[in-house]
C-alpha positions, 0 to 999 in steps of 0.5 A: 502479475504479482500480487502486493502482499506477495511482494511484501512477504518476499521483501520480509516486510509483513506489517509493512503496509496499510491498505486504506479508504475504500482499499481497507473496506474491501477486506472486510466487506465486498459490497465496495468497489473501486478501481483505486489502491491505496496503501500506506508504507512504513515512513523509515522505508517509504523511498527504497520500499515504494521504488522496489514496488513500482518495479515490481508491479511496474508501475508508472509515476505519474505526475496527475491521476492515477490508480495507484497511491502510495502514502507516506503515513503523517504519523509514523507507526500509528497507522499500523497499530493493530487495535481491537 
């Protein structure tokens, strides 16, 4: 099964998404566990981007519940600005 940041380096989309929540805190630390994903996609792309993902990793739509979340960022860039 891919890997997601395997899916984005093919699709030469490198800084094209976000992990966040308990996703993001488990880059840094391994003390949180969750059985969720969620990730943040660049807004110009979102649609072409979210159904290439879901092919790739054949993931199923659904219309309630789930583990996997796509967001669309409510600002655009400013989720994948790089501070610190």
């Amino acid at each position: 099964m891919p890997r997601l940041k395997d899916f984005f380096e093919a699709k030469k989309l490198p800084n094209g998404y976000a992990l966040t929540l308990h996703t993001g805190a488990n880059l840094i630390t391994n003390y949180v566990n969750t059985p969720a994903v969620y990730c943040y996609l660049e807004s110009d792309k979102f649609n072409e981007v979210s159904l290439d993902l879901r092919q790739a990793l054949d993931l199923k739509e659904l219309k309630k519940g789930g583990n996997f979340y796509l967001i669309w960022p409510y600002y655009k860039k400013g989720v994948f600005l790089k501070i610190g």
